[in-house]
Structures are given as C-alpha cells and as structure tokens.
N, C-alpha and C positions, 0 to 999 in steps of 0.2 A: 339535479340527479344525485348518484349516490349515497342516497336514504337522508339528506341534506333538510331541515328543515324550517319553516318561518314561518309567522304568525301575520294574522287577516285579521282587521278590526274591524267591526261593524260599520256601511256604511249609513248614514243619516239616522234614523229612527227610528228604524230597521228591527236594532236587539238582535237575538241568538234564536234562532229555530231548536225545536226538541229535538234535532239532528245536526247540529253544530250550528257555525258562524253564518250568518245569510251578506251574500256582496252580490252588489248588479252586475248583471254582464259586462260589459266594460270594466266594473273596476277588477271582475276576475281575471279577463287577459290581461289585463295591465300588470297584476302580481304576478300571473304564470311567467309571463314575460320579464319582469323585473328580476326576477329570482332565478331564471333561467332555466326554469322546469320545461315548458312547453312555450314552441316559440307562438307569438301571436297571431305569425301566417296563418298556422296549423285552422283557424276558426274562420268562420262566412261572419262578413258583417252584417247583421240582421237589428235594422231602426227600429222593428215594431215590436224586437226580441230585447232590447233596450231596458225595458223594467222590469222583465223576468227574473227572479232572484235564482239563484244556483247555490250551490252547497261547498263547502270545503270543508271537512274536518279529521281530526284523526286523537288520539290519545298515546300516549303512553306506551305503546307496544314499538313504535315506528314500522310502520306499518299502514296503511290504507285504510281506514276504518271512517263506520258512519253510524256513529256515534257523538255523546256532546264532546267538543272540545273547541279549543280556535288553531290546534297546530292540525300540519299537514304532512307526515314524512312523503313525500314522491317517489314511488318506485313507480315505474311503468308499466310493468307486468301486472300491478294489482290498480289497475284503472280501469273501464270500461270507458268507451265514449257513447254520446246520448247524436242522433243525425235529424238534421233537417231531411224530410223527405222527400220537399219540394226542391231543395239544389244538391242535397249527399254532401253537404258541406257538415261538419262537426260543431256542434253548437254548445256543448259541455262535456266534461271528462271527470268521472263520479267515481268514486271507491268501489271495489268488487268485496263486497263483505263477505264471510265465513263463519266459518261457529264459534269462532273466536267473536264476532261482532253480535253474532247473534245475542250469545251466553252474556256478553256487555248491554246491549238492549235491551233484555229481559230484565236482567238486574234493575237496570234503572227502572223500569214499567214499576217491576215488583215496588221497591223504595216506596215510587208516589204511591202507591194504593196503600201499604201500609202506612204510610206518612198520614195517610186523612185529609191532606189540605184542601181537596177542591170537592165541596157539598153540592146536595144538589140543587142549592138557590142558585148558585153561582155559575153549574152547569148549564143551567135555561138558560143565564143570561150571555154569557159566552157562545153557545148557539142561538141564540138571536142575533145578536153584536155580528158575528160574522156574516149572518144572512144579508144582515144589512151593509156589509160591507163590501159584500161579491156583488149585491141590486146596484152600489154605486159605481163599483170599477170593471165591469161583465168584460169589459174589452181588454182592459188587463190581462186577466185570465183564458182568456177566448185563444188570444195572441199567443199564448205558450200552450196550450193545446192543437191552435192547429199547428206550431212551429216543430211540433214534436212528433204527431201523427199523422201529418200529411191531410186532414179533414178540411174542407171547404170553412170559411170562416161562420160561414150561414151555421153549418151543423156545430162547430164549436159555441156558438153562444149562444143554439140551442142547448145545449149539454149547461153551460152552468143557467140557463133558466132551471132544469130541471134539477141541477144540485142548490138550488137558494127553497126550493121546494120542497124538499128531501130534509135540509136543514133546519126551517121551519118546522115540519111535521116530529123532526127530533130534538127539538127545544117544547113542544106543546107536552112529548111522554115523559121529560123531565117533571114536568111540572102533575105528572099523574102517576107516578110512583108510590103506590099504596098499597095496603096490609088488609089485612082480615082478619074478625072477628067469629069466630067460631063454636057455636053452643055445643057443649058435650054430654048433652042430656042422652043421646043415643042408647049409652051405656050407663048403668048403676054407679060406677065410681065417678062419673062426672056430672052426678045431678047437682045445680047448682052453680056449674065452673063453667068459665068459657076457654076457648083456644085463642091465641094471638099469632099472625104467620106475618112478617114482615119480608119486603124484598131487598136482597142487599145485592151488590156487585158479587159475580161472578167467578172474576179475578181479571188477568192480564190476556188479554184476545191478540191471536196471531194471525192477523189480516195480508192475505196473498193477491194481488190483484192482477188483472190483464189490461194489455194495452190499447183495444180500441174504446173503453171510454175510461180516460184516466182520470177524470175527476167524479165523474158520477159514481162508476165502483166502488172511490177510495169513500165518495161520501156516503152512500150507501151502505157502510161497515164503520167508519168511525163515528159517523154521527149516531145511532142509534147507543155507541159504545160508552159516548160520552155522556148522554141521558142516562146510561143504565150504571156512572159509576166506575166504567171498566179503563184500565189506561191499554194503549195497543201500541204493537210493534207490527208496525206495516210495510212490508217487502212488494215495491210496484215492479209494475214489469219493466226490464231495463231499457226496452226501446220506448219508456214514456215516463222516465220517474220524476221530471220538473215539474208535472204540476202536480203531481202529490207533495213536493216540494213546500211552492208556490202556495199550497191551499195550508200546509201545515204552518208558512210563516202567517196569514192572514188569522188564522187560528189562535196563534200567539201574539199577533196585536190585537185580537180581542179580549183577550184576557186568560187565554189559555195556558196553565201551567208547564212551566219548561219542561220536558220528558213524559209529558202525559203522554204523547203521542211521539215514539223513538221509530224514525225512519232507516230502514237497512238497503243499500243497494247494491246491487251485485250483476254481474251475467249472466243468471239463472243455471247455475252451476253449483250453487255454493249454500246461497244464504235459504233457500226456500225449503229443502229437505233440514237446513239443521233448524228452522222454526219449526216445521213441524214433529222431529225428536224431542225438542229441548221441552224440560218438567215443567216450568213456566208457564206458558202459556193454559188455561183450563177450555180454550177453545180454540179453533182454526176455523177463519172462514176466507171460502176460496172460491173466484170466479177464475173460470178458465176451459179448459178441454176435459171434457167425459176421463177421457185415458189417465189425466194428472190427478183428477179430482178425487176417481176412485183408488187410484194409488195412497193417496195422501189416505181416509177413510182405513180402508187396510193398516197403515204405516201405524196411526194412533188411536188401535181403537177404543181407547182408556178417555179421551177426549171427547168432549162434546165439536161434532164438526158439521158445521154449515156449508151445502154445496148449491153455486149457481152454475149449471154444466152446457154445453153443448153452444149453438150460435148456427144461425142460418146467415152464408158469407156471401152472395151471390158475386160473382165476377163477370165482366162483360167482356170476349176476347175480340178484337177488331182484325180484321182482317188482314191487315199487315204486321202482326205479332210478331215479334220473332221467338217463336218456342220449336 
C-alpha cells in the first residue's frame, strides 16, 4: 500500500500484452500477496481459471494505469475488481483508468500508425495465426468467459466459435484491400488521364464494448481494425474485461505488434467519456444501450461513429424470487 511499488516479469512465453505485463492467476496472487498489496484470501480459487492471463501495469505517474509498463503503483482507490458470478468471489483487481490513461493509450495507438511497422501482408497473417490459435485452445478462452459473465460453458464456446469466424472473415478483407482506377474522360480536361483512389487506414479507432459477449464484441471491432490498418484503444466493460485481455495476449503471440491494440480499464466512470473526447481517435465504435450510444453520437459529432444499440434481455422470474 502506500503508493509502494514492484515489478512482475513475465511468466513462461508469455511476453507483454499491448496493455502491460501478462502473469497467470496464480502467479498474480502470489505477487499481490508477496508484496503485501492485497492479501491472497481476498480471491476464489478457481482451477479452470488457472490459465487465464490477467493484467498488471502502470507507468510513470504512480498511479493505476493500463497502459504499457511492468510497474504497478497500488493505491486501492484506483482499482476495480473483476467477480466470478457463479460464487461473488473476486477473481481479478484491474486499474480504474481516466484521461490521464486515456491521453497515454492514444498516444501509443497514434506512434504505431505512424511508425508504419505492421503492413498489410503481415496483418492477414496475424489474423489467421490467431484464428488458428483460439480452433486449438476454445476452452482456454470459453473458461475466462464463462468465469467472468456467468454464461453456461455451452454458450461460451459457442461465443469463441463464432469469434475464430469473425477473425477468419477479417484476415480474407486484409487480403482485398484495393484501389481504383478511374477514367476522367467525363470532362474535357481529363481526356486521356485516368484517377487512382487508394485505401489507407483511417487512423486510431476508439472501441467501447459491453459485457454480455466479451469476446465477440471486442472481436467484431478489432478484427475488421486490423485488416483495415487501424491500431485501437479498447475500453471493455468492467464487469468482463479478461477476456478482451486474454484475446489481446493470443494476438500478441501471434505476431501482433506491441500497442497495436492498447487496452484501458476502468469502472465505467472514467475512461469511456474521456475516449470518446480525446482528438485521437477518428472513430468510435460502441455496442451497448440506445441512451449511451446516442450520447456518445452527440458528444463527437466531428467523428465517424459506429453504433450497435439496444438488446432483447428476456428474464425468467421464479416464483420464489425475492424482489
């Protein structure tokens, strides 16, 4: 405690998520524990939650941030916790970001786009690579989906069938990103000439997601992002942000470059109104509630903004309820 800080190495083969240091459950509580941040009571032991990877990072500010770095300052106040829904036991405790995190995300996003480094040979093959990577481990991912949303295991591993689909179809438009050729005989001054129109990235996409499908959302926004060029700064919802996690370290052992894709977490207080202020970003794409969607819409309307709104929720209430 006391804004007290220590450094997490990377376990096994692991490497650094585009949102810091990546350690397994286990060896998380073991550092909270060691270090005397958060006792190791405080967490549900969960076996099948065992290879889920979880987050720690912070920079420079001391302060809570989710952002690249391998330090962590602990202040408590700027944590959120992440709940098993099937016990209410605590299963992770993530940075609450702000616009302070924000404005550090973007930055980064921006860098890699200007940097140039990842074309788009290499984007096809990074979205393949990981398609292939979620067909061999589905239960991996299934396991920190349902551990976070409460969903029957059946409906989680439907959910990443249909994100290895999703990702697929966004490695094939990598590979058809093309220009136009345009005769300008129309008009007198262009007899003879043609037009050339090429497609480039857009810029830095500020992807807001919700929490009943946390993987499909998030893949449904970065994967098209990364065929098209764009790097994203993605704010999941706080009660499901591991496997956006989870899917962004699988991403970076495919080959995906560090900070293409900068994860912000927060308790929806914080980091989602200052994405979508901050200059950065040249779009926002947001699944979630009508009321938020067209807030945001209003809020930027200088942006190109992509809305998936509303949700049919049915409840079943039993007869011995207590409400």
């Amino acid at each position: 405690g006391g804004g007290a800080e220590f450094s997490i190495a990377p376990t096994g083969s692991l490497g650094s998520l585009a949102c810091g240091t990546v350690i397994y459950f286990n060896k998380f509580v073991e550092s909270l524990e060691t270090n005397g941040i958060i006792p190791a009571s405080d967490f549900v032991p969960l076996p099948h939650f065992a290879q889920a990877a979880v987050t720690i990072v912070a920079v420079l500010t001391l302060t809570a941030v989710n952002v690249v770095g391998t330090r962590w300052a602990a202040r408590t106040q700027n944590v959120t916790t992440v709940i098993k829904l099937s016990t209410r036991g605590v299963i992770a405790r993530l940075p609450i970001g702000g616009s302070d995190e924000v404005n550090q995300a973007c930055e980064r996003a921006a860098a890699m786009l200007a940097a140039g480094a990842f074309p788009q040979f290499q984007r096809a093959s990074v979205l393949d690579r990981v398609s292939v990577l979620l067909d061999e481990r589905p239960e991996e991912v299934a396991q920190v989906i349902t551990a976070e949303t409460g969903k029957t295991i059946r409906e989680s591993r439907h959910e990443v069938r249909r994100a290895i689909e999703t990702l697929r179809f966004s490695a094939s438009e990598a590979r058809h990103l093309t220009g136009e050729l345009v005769p300008l005989e129309a008009t007198f001054t262009g007899v003879g000439k043609l037009g050339l129109s090429l497609r480039v990235p857009l810029g830095v996409i500020g992807a807001i997601t919700p929490f009943n499908f946390p993987l499909n959302t998030v893949v449904h926004k970065i994967g098209p992002a990364i065929a098209a060029g764009c790097p994203v700064v993605l704010k999941p919802a706080p009660q499901t942000p591991l496997t956006a996690i989870k899917l962004v370290e699988i991403l970076r052992e495919a080959g995906m470059p560090t900070d293409w894709i900068v994860i912000v977490t927060d308790d929806e207080s914080q980091a989602g109104a200052a994405l979508v202020r901050h200059p950065t970003p040249q779009m926002i794409t947001f699944t979630g509630s009508s009321e938020v969607g067209w807030s945001i819409a209003a809020t930027a309307p200088r942006k190109r903004i992509v809305l998936e709104l509303g949700s049919n929720v049915p409840v079943i209430i039993e007869p011995d309820a207590n409400i």
